[in-house]
MDAnalysis code that builds the backbone (N, CA, C; Angstrom):
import MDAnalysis as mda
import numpy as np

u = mda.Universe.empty(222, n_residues=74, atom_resindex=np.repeat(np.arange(74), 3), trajectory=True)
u.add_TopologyAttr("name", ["N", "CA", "C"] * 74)
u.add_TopologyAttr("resid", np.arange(1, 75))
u.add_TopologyAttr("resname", ["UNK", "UNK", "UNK", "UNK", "UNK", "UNK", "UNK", "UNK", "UNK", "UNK", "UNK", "UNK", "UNK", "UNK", "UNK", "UNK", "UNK", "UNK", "UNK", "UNK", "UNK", "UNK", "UNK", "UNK", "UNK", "UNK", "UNK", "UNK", "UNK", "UNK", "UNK", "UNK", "UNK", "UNK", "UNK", "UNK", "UNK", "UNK", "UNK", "UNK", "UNK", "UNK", "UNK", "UNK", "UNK", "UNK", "UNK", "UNK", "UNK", "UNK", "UNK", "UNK", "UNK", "UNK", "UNK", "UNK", "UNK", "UNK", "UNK", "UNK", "UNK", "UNK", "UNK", "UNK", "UNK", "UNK", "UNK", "UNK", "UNK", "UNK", "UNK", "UNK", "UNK", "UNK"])
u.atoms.positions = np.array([
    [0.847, -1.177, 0.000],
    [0.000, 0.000, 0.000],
    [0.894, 1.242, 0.000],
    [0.835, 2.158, -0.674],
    [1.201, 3.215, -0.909],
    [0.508, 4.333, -0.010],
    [1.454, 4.950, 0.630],
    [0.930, 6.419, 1.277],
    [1.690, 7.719, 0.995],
    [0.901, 8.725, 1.618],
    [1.787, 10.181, 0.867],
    [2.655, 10.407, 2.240],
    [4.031, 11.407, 1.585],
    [4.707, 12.031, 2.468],
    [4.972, 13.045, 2.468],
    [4.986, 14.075, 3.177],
    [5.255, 15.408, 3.083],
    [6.653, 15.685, 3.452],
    [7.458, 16.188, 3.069],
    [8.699, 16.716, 3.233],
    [9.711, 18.050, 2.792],
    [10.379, 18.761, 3.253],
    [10.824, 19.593, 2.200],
    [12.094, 19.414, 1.922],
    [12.820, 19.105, 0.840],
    [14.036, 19.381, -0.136],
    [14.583, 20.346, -0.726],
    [16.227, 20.382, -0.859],
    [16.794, 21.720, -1.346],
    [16.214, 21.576, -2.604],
    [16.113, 22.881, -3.035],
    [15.504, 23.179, -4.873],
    [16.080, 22.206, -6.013],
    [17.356, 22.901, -5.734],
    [18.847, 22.532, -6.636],
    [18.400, 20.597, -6.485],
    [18.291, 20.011, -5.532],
    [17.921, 18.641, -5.155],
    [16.867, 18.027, -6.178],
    [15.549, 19.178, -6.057],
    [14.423, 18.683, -6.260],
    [14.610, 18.541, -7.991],
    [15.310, 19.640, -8.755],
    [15.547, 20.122, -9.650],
    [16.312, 18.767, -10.384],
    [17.292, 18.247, -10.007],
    [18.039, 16.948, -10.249],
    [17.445, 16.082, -10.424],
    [16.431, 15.868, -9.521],
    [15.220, 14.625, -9.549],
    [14.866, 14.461, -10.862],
    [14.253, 15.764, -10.542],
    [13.308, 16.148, -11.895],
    [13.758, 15.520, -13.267],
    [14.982, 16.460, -13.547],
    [15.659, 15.880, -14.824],
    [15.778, 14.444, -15.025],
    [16.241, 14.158, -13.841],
    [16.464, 12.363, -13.917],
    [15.980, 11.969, -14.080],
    [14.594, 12.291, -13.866],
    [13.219, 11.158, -13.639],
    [12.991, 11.387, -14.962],
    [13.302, 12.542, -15.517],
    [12.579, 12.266, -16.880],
    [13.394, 11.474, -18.099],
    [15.226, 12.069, -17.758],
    [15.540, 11.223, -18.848],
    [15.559, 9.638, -18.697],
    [15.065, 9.238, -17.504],
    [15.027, 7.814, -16.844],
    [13.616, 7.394, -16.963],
    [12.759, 8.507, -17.691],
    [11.626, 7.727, -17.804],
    [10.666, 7.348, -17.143],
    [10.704, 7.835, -15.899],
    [10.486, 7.401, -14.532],
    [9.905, 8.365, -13.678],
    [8.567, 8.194, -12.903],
    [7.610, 8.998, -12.046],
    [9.200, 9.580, -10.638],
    [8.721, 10.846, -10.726],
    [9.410, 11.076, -9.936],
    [9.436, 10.800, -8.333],
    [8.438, 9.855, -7.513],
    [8.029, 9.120, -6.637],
    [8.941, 7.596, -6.578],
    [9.082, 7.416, -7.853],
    [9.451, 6.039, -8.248],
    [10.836, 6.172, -8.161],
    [11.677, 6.898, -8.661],
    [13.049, 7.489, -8.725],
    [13.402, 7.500, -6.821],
    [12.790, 8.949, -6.325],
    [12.849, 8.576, -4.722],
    [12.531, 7.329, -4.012],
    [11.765, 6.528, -3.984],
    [11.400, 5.609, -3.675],
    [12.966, 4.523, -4.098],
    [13.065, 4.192, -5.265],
    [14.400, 3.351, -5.125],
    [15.219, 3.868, -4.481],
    [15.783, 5.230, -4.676],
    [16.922, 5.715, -3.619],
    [16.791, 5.551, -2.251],
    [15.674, 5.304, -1.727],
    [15.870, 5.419, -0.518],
    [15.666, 3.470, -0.120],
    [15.294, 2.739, -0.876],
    [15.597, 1.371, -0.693],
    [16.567, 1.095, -0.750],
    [17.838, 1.757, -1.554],
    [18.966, 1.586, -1.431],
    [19.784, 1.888, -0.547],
    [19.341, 3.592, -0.334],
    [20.073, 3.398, 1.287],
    [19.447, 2.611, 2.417],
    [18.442, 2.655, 2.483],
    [18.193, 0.876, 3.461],
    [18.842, -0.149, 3.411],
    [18.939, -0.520, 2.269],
    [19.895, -1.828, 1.972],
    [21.040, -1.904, 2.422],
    [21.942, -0.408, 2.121],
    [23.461, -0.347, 2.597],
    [23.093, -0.253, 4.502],
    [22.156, 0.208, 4.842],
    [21.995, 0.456, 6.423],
    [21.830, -0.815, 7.111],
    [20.961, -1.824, 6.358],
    [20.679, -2.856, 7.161],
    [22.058, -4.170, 7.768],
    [21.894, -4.340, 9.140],
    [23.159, -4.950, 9.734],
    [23.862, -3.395, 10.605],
    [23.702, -2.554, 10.133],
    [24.786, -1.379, 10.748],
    [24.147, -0.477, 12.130],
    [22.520, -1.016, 12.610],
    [22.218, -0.737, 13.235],
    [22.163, -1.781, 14.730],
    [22.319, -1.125, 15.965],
    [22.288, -1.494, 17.181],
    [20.878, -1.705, 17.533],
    [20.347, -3.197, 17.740],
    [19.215, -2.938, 18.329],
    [18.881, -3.113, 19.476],
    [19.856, -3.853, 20.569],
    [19.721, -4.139, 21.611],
    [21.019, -3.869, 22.360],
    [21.514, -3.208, 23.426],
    [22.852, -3.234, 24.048],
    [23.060, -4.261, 25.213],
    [24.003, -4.262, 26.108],
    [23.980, -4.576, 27.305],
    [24.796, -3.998, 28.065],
    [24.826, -2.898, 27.564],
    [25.369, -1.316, 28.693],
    [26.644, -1.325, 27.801],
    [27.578, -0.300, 28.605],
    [28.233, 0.558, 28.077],
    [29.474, 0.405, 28.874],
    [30.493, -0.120, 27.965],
    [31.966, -0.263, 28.782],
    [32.675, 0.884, 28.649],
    [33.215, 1.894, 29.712],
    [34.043, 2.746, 29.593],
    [35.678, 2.166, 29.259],
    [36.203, 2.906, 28.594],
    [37.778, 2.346, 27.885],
    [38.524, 3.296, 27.390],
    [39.866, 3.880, 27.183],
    [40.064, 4.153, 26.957],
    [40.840, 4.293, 25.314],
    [41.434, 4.957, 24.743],
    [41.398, 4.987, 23.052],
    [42.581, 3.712, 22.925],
    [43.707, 3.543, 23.919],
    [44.418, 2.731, 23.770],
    [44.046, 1.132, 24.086],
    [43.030, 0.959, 25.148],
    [42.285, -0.372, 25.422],
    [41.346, -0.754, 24.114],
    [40.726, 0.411, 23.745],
    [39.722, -0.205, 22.462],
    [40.646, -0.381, 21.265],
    [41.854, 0.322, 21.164],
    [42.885, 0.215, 19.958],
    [43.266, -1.943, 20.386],
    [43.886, -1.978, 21.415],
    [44.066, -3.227, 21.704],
    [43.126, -4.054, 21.921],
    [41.962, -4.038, 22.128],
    [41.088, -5.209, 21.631],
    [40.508, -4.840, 20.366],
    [40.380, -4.036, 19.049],
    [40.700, -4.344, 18.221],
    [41.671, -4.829, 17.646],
    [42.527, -4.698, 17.908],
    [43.781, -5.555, 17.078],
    [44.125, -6.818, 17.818],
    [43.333, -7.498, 18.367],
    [42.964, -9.022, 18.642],
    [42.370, -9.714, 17.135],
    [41.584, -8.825, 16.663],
    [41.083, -9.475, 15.361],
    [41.973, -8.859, 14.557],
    [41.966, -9.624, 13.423],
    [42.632, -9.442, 11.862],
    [42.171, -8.087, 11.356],
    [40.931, -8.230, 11.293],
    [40.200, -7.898, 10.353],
    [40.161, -6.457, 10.761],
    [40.398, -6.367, 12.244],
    [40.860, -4.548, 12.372],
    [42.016, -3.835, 12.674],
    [42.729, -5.081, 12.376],
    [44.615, -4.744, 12.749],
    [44.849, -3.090, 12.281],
    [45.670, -2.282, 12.046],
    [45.643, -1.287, 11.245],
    [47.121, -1.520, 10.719],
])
């Protein structure tokens, strides 16, 4: 189901759309609408949904338990 949204955008923004949507052929709803599935897509996994509090540390303790893993050695 489709619903409306109200929002406001820079001109220069709206103006870009515009063009795009047209040389793309494409409702300008439809154009926004994928862009913003896409940034969903890149977002999903990168959000916190649950914690279990908050370890204080300092920049050199969190430097050294990252570089326990590989994958954040620097």
């Amino acid at each position: 189901m489709k619903k409306k949204l109200g929002t406001a955008l820079d001109e220069d923004v709206i103006t870009e759309l515009k063009v795009l949507a047209a040389k793309e052929n494409k409702k300008l709803s439809h154009l926004i609408e994928e862009a913003l599935r896409q940034y969903l897509k890149r977002k999903q996994g990168r959000v916190v949904k649950k914690t279990e509090g908050a370890l204080r540390a300092s920049p050199q303790v969190v430097q050294a338990i990252l570089e326990e893993d590989e994958f954040y050695a620097s």
